[in-house]
DRENDO-1510 file (C-alpha; in Angstrom, 1 decimal, always signed):
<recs>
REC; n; res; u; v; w
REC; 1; UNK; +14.7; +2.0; -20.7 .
REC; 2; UNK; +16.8; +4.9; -21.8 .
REC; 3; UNK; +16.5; +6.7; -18.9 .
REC; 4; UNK; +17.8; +3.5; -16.9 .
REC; 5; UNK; +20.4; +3.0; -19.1 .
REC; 6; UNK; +21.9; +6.4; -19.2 .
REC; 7; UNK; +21.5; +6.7; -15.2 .
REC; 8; UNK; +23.8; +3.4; -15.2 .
REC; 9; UNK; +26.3; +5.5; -17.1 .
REC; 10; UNK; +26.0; +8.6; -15.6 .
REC; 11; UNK; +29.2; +7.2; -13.4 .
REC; 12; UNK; +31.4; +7.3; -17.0 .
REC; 13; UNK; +33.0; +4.5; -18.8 .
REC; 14; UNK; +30.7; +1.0; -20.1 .
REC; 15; UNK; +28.3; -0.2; -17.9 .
REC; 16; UNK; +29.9; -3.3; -15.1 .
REC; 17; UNK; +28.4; -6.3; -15.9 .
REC; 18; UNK; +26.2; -6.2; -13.0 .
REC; 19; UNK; +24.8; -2.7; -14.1 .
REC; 20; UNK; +24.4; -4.8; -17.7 .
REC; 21; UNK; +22.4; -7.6; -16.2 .
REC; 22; UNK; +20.5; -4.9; -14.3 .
REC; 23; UNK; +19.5; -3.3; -17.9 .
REC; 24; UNK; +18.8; -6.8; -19.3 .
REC; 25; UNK; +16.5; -7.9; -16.0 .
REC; 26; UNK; +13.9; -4.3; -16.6 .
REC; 27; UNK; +13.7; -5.0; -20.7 .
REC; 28; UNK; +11.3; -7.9; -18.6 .
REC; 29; UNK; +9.7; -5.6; -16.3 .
REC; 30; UNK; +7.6; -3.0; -18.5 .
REC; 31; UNK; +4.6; -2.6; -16.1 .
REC; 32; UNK; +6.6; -2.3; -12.3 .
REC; 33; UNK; +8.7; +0.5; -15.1 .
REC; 34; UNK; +5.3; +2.3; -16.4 .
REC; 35; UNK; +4.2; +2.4; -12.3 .
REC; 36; UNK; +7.3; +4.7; -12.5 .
REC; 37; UNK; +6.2; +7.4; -15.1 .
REC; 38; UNK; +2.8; +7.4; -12.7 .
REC; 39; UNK; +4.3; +8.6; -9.3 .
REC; 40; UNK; +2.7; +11.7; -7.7 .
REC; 41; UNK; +5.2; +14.3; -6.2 .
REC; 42; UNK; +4.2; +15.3; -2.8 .
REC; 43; UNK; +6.1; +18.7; -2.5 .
REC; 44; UNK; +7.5; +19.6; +1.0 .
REC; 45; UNK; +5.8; +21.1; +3.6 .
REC; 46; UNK; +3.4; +20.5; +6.9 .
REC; 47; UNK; +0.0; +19.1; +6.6 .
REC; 48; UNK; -2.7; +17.9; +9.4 .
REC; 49; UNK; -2.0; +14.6; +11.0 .
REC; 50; UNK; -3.8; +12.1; +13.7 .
REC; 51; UNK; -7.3; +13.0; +15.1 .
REC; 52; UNK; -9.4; +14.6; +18.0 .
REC; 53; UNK; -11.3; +12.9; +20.6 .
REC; 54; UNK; -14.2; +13.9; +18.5 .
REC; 55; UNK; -13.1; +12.3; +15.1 .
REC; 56; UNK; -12.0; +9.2; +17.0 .
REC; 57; UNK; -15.8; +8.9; +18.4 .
REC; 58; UNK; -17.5; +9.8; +15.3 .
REC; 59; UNK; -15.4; +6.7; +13.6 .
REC; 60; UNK; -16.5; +4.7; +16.1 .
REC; 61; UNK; -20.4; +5.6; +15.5 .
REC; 62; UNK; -19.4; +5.1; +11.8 .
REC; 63; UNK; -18.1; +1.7; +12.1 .
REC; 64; UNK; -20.7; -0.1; +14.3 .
REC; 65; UNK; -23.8; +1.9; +11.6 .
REC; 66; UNK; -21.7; +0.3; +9.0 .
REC; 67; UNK; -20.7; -2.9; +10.3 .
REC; 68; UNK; -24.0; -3.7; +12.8 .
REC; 69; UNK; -21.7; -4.1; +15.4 .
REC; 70; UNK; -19.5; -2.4; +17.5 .
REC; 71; UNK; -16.4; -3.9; +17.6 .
REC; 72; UNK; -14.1; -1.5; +17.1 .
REC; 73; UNK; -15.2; +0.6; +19.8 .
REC; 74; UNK; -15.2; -2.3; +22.1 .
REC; 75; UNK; -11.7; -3.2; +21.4 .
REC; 76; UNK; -10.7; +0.9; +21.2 .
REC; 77; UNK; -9.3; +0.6; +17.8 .
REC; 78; UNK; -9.1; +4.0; +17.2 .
REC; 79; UNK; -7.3; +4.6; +20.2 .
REC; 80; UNK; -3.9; +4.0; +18.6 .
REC; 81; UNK; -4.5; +7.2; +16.5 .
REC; 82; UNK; -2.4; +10.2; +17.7 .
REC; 83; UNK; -3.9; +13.5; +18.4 .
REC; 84; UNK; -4.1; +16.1; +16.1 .
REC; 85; UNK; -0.6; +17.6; +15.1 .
REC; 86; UNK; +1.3; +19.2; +12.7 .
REC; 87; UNK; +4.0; +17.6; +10.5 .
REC; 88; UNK; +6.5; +18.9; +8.5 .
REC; 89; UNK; +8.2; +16.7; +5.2 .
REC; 90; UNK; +10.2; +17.0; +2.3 .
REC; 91; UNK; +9.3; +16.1; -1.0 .
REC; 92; UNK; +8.7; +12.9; -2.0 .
REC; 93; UNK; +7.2; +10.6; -5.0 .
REC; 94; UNK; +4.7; +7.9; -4.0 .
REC; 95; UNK; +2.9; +5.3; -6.5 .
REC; 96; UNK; -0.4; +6.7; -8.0 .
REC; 97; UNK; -1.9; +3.2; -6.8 .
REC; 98; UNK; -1.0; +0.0; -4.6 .
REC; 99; UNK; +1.9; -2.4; -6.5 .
REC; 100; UNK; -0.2; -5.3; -8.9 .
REC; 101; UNK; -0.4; -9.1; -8.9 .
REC; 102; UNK; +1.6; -8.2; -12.5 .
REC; 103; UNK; +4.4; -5.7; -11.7 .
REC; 104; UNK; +4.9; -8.1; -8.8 .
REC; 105; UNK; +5.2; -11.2; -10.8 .
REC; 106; UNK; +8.3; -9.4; -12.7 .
REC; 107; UNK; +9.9; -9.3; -9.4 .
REC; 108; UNK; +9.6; -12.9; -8.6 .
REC; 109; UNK; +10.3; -13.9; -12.4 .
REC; 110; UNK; +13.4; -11.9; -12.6 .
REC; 111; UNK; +14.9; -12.3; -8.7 .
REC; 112; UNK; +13.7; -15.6; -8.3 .
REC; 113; UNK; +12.0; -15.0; -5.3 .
REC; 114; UNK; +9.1; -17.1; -3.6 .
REC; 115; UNK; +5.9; -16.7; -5.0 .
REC; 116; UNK; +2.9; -15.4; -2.6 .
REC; 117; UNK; +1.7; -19.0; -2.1 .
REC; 118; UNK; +1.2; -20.9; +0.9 .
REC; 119; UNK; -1.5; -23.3; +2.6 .
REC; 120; UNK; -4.2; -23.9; +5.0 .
REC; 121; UNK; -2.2; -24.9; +7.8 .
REC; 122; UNK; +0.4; -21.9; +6.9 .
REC; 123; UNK; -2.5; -19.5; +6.9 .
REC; 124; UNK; -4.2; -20.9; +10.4 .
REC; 125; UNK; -0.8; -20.6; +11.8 .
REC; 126; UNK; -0.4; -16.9; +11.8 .
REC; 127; UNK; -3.5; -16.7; +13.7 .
REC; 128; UNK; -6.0; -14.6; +11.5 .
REC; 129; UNK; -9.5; -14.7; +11.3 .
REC; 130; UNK; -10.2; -15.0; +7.7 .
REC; 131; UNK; -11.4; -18.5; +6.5 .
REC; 132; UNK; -9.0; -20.2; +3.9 .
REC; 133; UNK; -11.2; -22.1; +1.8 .
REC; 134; UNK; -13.6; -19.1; +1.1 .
REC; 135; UNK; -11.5; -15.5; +1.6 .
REC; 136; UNK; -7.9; -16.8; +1.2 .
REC; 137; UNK; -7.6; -19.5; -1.6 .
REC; 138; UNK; -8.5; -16.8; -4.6 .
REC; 139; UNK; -5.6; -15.3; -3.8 .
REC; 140; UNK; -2.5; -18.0; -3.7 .
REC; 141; UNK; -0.3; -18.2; -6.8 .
REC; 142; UNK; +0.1; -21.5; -8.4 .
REC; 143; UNK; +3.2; -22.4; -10.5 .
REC; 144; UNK; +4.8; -19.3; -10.1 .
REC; 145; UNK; +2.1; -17.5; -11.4 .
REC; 146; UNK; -0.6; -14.8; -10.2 .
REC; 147; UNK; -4.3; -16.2; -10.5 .
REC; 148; UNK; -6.1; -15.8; -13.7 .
REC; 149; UNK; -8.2; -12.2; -13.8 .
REC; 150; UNK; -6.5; -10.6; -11.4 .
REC; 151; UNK; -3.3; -9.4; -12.7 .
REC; 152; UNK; -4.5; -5.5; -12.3 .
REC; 153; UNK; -5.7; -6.3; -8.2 .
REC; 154; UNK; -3.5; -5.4; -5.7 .
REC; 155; UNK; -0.7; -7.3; -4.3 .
REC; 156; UNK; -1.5; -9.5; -1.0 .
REC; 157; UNK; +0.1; -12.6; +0.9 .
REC; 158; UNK; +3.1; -10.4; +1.2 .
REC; 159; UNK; +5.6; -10.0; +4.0 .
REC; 160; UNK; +7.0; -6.5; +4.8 .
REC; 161; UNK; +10.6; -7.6; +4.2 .
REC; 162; UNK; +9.5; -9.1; +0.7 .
REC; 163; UNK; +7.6; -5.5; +0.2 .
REC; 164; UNK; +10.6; -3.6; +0.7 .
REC; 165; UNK; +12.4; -5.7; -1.4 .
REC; 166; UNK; +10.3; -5.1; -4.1 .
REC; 167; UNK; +10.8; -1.5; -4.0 .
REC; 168; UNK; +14.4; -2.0; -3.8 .
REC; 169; UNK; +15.0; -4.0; -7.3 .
REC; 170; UNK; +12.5; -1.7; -9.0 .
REC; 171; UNK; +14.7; +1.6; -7.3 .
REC; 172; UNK; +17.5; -0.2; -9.1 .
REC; 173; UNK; +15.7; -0.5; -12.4 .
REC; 174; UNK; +15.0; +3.0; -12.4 .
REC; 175; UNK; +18.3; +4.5; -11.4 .
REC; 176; UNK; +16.8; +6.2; -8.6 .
REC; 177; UNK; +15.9; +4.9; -4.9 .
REC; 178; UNK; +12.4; +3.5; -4.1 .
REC; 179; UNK; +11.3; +2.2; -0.7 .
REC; 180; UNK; +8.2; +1.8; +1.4 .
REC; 181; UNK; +6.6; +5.3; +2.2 .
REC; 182; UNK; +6.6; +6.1; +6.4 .
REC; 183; UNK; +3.4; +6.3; +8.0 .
REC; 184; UNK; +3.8; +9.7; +7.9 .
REC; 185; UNK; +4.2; +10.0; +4.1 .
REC; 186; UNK; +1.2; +7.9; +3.4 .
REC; 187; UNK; -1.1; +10.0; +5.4 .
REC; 188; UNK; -0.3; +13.1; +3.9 .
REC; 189; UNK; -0.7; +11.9; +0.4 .
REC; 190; UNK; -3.8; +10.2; +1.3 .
REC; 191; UNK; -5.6; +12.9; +3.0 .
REC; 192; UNK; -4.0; +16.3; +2.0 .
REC; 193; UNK; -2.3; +19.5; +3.8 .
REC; 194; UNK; -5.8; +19.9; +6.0 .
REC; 195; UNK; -5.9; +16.9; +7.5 .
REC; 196; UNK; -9.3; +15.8; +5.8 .
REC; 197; UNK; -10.7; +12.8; +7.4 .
REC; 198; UNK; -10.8; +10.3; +3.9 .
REC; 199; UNK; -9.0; +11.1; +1.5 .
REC; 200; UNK; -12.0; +12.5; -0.6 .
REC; 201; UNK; -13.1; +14.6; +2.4 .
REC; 202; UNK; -14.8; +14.0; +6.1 .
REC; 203; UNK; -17.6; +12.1; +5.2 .
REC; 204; UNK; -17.6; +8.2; +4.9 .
REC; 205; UNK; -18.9; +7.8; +1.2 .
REC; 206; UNK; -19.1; +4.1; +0.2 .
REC; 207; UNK; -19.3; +4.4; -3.6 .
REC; 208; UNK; -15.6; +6.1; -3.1 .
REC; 209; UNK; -13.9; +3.1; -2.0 .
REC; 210; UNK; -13.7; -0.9; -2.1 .
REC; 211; UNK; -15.0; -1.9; +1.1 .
REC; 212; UNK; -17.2; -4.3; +3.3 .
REC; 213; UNK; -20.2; -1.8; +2.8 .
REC; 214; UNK; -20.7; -1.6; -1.1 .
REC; 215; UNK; -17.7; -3.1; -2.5 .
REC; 216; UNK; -17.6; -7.1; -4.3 .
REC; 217; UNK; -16.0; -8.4; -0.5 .
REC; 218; UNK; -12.8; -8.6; -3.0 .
REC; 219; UNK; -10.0; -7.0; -4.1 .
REC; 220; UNK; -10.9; -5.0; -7.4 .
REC; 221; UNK; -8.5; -3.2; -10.1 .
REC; 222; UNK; -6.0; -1.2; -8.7 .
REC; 223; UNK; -7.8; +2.7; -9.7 .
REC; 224; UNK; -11.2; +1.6; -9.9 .
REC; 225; UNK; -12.5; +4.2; -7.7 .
REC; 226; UNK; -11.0; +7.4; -9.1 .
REC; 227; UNK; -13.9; +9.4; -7.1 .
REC; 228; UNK; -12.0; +8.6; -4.3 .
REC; 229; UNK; -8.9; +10.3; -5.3 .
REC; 230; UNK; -6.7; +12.2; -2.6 .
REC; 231; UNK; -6.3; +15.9; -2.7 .
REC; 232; UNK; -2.9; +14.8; -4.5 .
REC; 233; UNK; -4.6; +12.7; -6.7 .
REC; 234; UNK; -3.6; +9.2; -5.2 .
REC; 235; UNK; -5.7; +6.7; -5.7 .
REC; 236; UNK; -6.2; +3.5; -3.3 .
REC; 237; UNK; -5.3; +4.9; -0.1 .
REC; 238; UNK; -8.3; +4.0; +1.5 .
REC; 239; UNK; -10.5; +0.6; +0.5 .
REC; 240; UNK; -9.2; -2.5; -1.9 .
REC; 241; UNK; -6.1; -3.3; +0.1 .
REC; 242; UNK; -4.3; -1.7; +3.4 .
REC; 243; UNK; -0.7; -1.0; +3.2 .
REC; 244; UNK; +2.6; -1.2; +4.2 .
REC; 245; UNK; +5.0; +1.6; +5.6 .
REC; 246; UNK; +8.2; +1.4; +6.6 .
REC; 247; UNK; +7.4; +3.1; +9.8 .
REC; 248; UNK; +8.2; +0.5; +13.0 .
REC; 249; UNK; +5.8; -1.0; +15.7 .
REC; 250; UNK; +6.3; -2.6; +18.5 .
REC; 251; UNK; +7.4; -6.5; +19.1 .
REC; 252; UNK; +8.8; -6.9; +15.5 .
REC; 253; UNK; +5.7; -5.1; +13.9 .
REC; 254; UNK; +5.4; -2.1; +11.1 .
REC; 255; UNK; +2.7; +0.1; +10.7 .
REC; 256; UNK; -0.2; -0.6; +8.3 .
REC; 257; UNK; -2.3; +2.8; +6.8 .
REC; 258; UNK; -5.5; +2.9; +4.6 .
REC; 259; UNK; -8.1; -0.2; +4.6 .
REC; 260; UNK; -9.0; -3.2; +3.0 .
REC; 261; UNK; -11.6; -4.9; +1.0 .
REC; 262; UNK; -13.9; -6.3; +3.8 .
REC; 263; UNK; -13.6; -3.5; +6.4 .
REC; 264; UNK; -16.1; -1.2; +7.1 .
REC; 265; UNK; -16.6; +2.8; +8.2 .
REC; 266; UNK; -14.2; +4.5; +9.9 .
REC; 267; UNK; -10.8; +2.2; +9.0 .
REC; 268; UNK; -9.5; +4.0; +5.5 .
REC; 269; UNK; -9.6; +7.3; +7.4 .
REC; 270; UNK; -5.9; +9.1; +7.1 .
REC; 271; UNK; -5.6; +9.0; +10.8 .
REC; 272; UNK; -6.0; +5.2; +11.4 .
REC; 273; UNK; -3.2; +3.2; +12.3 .
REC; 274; UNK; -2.9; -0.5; +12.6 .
REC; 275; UNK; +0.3; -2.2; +13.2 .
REC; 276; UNK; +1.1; -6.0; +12.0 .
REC; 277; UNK; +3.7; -8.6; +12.5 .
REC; 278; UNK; +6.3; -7.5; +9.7 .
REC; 279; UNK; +6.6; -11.3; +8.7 .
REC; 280; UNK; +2.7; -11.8; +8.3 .
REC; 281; UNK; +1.1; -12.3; +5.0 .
REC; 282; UNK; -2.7; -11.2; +4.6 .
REC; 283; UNK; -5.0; -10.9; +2.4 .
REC; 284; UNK; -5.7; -7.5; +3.2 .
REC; 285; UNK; -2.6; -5.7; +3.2 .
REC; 286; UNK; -0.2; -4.9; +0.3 .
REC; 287; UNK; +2.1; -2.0; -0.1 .
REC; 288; UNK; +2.6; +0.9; -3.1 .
REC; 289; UNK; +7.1; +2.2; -3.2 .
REC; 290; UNK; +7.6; +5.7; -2.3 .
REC; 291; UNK; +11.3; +7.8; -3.1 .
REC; 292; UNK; +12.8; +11.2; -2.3 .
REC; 293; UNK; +11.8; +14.2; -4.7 .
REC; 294; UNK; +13.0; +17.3; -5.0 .
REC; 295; UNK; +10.4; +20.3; -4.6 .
REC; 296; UNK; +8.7; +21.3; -7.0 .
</recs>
């Protein structure tokens, strides 16, 4: 709070009364503040990105051992993955882990926004394969309110504008811009500056992320599976949810990195790349903010 307060100052003279209600609105928002003090700098430089013909085919021999079948290579998932490149960035922060059911309910208490609710026929009506009753329900807020137990899970049922928005109003609270990270950010924080495959190395290892294979077929805790960590130390960049970047698709879509919760081998590599209708909301896709940093 003091940092946010003197950042509102920095300007000179007493704070507007916008920049007053601003101070007054994060007083309410301790835990989307504490995600804050837990961002991990990237520092600048070029790191490994996309995959070779020979990665791409390996994923696909990991998904169908995984999964039984072989759907992905059927419908050449892995086909959207560029080929290996180099990529130069500057520094930036990212969030240690994905944005919670809790830091998000300060966003909707405090800017009034809609809750992540909405019913069967909403959810049939964008289309997506997951039954309501038994895989979508769990995760609907009632009253206003995330469901009971999960206020440390991951963030779902959220749209990419609402995402971004997020970001935005907790960038204010801080003093300091926060937005979605670009595809490009989110791979090199989840799989380091040599390109490793996952982010804990090149090897699918089940017990290092929440997925279809090992995992509850559920979201868990955001940072329940520190062995998984990124060379950087991020957590979450491949299992539990998938995630938002501000990076642009085609036909009014945005780019979705890492995996979620009831997805198998091969999906939370760095290299994947899925792409979703920005206005969808899915139960296996959330979003961690991201800002500029200055080298370390």
């Amino acid at each position: 709070m003091k940092r946010l307060v003197i950042a509102l100052c920095a300007c000179g003279g007493a704070p507007t009364a916008a920049q007053q209600a601003t101070v007054a609105r994060a007083a309410h928002a301790e835990m989307s503040l504490a995600a804050e003090e837990r961002m991990v700098v990237i520092p600048a430089g070029r790191f490994i990105s996309g995959s070779t013909p020979e990665e791409r085919a390996a994923a696909y021999d990991q998904h169908a051992e995984t999964s039984g079948a072989d759907t992905a290579r059927t419908h050449r998932w892995f086909e959207r993955e560029a080929d290996r490149h180099v990529v130069t960035l500057e520094a930036y922060k990212i969030d240690l882990m994905p944005v919670t059911q809790a830091q998000y309910a300060e966003f909707v208490a405090s800017e009034h926004v809609a809750a992540p609710s909405l019913d069967e026929a909403a959810w049939r009506a964008q289309g997506l394969a997951q039954d309501f009753a038994t895989e979508v329900a769990r995760f609907v807020w009632r009253d206003g309110r995330p469901p009971n137990g999960r206020e440390d899970h991951p963030i779902v049922l959220v749209s990419w504008a609402n995402a971004q928005r997020y970001c935005t109003w907790r960038g204010v609270l801080r003093g300091e811009p926060r937005r979605l990270p670009t595809a490009d950010e989110f791979e090199k924080a989840a799989r380091g500056d040599a390109g490793l495959a996952y982010p804990w190395g090149n090897a699918f290892e089940a017990n290092k992320l929440n997925s279809a294979v090992t995992g509850p077929r559920d979201t868990t805790p955001v940072g329940t599976y520190t062995a998984g960590a990124s060379p950087y130390g991020v957590l979450d960049m491949a299992g539990n949810v998938a995630q938002w970047t501000s990076t642009p698709g085609d036909r009014g879509e945005a780019v979705v990195k890492g995996s979620g919760w009831n997805e198998f081998a091969g999906l939370g590599r760095g290299a994947f790349v899925d792409k979703r209708p920005i206005g969808e909301r899915h139960v296996l896709v959330g979003f961690r903010c991201a800002g500029d940093a200055e080298s370390p």
